[in-house]
Rosetta silent file (secondary structure, phi, psi, omega in degrees, C-alpha in Angstrom):
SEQUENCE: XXXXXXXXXXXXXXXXXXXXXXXXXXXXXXXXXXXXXXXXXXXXXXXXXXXXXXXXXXXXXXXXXXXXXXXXXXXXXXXXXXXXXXXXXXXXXXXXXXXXXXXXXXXXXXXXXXXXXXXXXXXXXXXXXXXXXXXXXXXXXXXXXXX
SCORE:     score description
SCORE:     0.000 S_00000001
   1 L     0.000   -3.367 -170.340    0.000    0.000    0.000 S_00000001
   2 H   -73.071  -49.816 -173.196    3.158    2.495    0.353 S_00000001
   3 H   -48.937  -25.791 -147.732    2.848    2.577   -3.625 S_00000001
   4 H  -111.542  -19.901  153.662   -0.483    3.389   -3.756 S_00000001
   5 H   -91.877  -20.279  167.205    0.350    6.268   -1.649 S_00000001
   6 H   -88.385  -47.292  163.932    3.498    7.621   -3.118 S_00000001
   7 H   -39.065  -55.799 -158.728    0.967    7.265   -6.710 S_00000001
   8 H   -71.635  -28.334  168.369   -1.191    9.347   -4.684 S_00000001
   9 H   -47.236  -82.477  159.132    1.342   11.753   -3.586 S_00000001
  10 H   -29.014  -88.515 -167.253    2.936   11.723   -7.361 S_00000001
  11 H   -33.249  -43.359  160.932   -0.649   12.825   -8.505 S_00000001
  12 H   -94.220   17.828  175.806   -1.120   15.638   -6.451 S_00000001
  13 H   -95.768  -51.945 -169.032    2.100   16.944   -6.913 S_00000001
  14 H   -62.350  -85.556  176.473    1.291   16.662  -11.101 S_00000001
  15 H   -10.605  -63.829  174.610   -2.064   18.594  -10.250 S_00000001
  16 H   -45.329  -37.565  171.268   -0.071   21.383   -8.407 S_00000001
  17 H   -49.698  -65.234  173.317    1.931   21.634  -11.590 S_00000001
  18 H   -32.213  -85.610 -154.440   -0.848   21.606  -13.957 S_00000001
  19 H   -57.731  -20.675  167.182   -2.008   24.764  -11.966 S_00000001
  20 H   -60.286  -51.320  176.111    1.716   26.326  -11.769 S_00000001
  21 H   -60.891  -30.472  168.405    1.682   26.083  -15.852 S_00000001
  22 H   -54.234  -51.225 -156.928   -1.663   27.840  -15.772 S_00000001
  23 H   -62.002  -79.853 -169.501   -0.406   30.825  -13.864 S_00000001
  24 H   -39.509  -41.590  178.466    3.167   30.783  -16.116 S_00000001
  25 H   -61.158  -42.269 -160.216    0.757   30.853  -19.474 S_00000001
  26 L   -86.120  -34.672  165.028   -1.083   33.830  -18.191 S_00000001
  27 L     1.837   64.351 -133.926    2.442   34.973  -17.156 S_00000001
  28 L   -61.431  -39.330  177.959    3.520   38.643  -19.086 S_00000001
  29 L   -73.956    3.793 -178.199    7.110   37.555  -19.209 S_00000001
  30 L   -66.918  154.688  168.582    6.381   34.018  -20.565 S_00000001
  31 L   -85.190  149.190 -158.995    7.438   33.744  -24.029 S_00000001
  32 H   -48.180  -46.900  167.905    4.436   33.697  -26.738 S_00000001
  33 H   -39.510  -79.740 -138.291    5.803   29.572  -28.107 S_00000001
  34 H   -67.349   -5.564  178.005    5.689   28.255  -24.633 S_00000001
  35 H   -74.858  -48.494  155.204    2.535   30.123  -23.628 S_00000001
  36 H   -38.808  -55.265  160.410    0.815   28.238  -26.418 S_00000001
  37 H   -63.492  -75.961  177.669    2.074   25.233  -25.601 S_00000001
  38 H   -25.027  -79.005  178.718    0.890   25.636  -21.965 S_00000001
  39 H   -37.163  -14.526 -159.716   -2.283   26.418  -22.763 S_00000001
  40 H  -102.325  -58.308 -160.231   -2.484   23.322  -25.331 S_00000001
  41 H   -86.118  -40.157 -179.424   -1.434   21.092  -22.182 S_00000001
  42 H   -36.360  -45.455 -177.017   -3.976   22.712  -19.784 S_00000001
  43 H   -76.359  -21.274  152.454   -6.771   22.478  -21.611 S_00000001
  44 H   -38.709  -62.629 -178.764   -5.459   18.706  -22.261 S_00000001
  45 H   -32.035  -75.368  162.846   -5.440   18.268  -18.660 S_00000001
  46 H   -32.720  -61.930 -143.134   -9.017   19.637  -18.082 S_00000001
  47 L   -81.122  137.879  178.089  -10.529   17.985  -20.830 S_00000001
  48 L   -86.027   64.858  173.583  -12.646   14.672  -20.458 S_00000001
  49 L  -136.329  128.566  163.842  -11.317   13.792  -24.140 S_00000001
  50 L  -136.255  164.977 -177.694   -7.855   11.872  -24.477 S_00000001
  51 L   -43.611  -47.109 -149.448   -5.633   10.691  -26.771 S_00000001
  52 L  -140.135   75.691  169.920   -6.130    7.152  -25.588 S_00000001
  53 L   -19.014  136.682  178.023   -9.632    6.628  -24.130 S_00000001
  54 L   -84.008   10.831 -179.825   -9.387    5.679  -20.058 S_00000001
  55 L  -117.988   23.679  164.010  -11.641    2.562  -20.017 S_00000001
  56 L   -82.581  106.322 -179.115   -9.060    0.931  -22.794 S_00000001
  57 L   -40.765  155.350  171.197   -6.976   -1.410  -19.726 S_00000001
  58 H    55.425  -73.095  176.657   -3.745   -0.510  -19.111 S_00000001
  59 H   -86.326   -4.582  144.467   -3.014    2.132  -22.310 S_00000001
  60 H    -8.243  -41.897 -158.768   -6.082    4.156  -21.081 S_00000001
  61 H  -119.433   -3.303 -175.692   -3.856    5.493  -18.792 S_00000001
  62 L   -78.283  -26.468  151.144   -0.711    5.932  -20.230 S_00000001
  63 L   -21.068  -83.876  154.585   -1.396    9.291  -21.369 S_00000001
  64 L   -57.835    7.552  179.972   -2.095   10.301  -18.238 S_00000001
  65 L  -135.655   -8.865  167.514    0.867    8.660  -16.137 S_00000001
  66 L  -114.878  -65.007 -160.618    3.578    9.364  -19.305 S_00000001
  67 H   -53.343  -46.463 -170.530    2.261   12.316  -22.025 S_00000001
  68 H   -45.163  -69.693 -167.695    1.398   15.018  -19.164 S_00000001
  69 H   -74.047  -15.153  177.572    4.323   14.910  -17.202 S_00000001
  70 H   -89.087  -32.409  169.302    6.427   14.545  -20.022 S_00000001
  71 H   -69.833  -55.792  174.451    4.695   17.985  -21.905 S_00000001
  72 H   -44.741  -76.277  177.459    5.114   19.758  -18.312 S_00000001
  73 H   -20.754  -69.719  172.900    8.014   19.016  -18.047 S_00000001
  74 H   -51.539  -32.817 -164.158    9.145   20.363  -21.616 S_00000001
  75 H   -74.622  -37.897  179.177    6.731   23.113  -21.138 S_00000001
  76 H   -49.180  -50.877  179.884    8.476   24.135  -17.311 S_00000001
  77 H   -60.294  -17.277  158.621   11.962   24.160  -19.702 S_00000001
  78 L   -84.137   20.391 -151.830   10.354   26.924  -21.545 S_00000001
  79 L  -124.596  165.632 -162.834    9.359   29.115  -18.994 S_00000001
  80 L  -102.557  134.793  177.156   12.308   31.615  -17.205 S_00000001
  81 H   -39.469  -41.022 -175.400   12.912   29.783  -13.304 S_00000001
  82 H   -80.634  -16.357 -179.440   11.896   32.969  -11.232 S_00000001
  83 H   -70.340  -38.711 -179.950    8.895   33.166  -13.421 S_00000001
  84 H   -71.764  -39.709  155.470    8.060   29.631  -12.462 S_00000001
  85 H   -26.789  -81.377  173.943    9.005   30.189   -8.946 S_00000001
  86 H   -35.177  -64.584 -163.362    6.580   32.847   -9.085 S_00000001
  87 H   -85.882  -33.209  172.279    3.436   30.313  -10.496 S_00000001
  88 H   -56.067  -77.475 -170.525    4.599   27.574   -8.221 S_00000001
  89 H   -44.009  -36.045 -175.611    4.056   29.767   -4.797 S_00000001
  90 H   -81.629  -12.089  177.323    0.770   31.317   -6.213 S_00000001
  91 H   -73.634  -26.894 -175.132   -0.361   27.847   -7.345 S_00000001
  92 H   -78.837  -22.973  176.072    0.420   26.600   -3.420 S_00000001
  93 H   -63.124  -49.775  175.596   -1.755   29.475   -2.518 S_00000001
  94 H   -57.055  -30.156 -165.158   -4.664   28.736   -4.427 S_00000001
  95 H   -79.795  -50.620 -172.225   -4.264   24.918   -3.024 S_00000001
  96 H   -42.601  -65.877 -132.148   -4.237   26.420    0.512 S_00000001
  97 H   -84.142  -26.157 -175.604   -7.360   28.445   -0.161 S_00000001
  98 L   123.650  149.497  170.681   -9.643   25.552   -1.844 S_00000001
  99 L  -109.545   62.397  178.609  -10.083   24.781   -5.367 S_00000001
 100 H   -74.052  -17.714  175.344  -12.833   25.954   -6.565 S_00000001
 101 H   -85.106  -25.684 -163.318  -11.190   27.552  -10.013 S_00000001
 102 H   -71.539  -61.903  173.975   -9.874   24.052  -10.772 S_00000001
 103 H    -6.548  -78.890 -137.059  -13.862   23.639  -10.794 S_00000001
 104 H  -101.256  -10.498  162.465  -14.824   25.999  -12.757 S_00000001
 105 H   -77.731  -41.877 -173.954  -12.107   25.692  -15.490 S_00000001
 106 H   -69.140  -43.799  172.652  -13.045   22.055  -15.833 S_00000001
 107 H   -46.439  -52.263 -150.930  -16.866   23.127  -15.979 S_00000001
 108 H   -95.461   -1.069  178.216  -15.750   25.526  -18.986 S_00000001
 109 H  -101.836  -40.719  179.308  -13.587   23.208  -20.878 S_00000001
 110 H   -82.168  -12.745  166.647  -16.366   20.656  -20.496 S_00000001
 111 L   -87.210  -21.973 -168.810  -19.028   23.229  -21.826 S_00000001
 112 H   -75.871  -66.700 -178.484  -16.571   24.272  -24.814 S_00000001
 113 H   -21.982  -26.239   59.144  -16.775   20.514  -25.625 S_00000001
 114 H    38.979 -102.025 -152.654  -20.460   20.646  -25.559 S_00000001
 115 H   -60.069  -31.150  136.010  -20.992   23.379  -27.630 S_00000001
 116 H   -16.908  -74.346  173.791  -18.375   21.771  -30.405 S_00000001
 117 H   -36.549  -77.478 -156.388  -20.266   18.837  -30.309 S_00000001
 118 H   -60.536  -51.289 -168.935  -23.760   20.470  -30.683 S_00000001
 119 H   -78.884   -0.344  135.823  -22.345   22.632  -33.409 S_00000001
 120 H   -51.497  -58.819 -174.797  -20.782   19.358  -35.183 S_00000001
 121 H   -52.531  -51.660  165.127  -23.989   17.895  -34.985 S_00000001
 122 H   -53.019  -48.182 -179.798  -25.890   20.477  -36.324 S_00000001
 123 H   -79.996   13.053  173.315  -23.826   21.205  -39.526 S_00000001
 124 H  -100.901  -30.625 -172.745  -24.037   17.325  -39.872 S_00000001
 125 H   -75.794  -19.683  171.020  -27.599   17.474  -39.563 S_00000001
 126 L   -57.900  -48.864 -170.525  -27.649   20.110  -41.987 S_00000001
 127 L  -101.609   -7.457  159.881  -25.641   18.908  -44.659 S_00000001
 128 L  -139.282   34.355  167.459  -27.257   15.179  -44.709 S_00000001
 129 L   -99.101  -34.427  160.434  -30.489   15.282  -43.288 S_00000001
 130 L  -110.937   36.312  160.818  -32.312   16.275  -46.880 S_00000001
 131 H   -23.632  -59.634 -144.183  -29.903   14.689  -49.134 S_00000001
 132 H  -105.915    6.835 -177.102  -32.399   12.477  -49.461 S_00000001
 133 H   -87.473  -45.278  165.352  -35.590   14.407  -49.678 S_00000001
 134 H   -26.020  -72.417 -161.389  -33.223   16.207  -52.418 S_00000001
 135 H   -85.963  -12.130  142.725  -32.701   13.148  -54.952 S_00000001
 136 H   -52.994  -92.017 -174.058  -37.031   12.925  -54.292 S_00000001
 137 H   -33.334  -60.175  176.321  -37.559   16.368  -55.554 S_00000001
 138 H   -60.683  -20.054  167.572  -35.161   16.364  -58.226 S_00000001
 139 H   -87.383  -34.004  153.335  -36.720   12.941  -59.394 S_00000001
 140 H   -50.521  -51.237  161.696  -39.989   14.314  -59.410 S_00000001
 141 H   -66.812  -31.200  146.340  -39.531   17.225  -60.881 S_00000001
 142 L  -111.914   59.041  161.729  -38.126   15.527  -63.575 S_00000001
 143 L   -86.461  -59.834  174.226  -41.055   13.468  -63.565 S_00000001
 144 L  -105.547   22.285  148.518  -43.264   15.698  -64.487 S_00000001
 145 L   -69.455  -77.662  161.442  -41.114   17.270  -67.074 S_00000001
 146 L    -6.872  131.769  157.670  -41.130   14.546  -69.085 S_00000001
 147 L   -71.896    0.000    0.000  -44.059   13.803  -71.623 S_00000001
């Protein structure tokens, strides 16, 4: 069970991170690449969409226990150390205080996802739903062209 606690440990240490990367993206001195990227892994992070669906056994999960930390990672080498310094301590603040933005980012990443969806759906429904009323009309009509 020590593993299962050092995993747990590991996890919320990644979590703290996430939110340290948030900060550094919003960050005026980050540079404009790595800001990009950050934002790219946050919204990863957030999102219930992955690379690798989680109820596939085993690689379900690899995503989440190798790509993340390996994208932080790269993304932390793009960011300047006191700047990171700087998003680390305000990320341990926010941890202190409760995480209620962690919420409400996930809520809004899960609503953009949503409204994607709906507005896939729609231009699907749009663009095949009278196909086939189409190829009626057009037989008809020259139906009663005909003599």
């Amino acid at each position: 069970m020590a593993w299962l606690a050092a995993l747990k440990a590991r996890a919320r240490a990644l979590k703290a991170e996430v939110v340290a990367v948030y900060f550094a993206a919003r960050h005026p001195r980050t540079p404009w690449y790595a800001k990009g990227f950050l934002l790219a892994i946050v919204a990863y992070a957030l999102s219930p969409i992955d690379l690798i669906p989680d109820f596939i056994p085993v690689l379900g999960f690899v995503d989440d226990i190798i790509l993340l930390p390996f994208a932080i990672a790269l993304a932390v080498k793009m960011i300047p150390d006191d700047v990171m310094a700087e998003c680390r301590a305000q990320a341990s603040q926010l941890q202190l205080r409760g995480s209620w933005v962690g919420r409400i980012g996930a809520a809004l990443i899960v609503l953009l996802w949503l409204v994607l969806i709906a507005l896939a759906a729609m231009w699907a429904h749009s663009t095949f739903a009278y196909e086939g009323k189409r190829e009626l009309l057009t037989e008809e009509h020259a139906h009663h062209r005909s003599p």
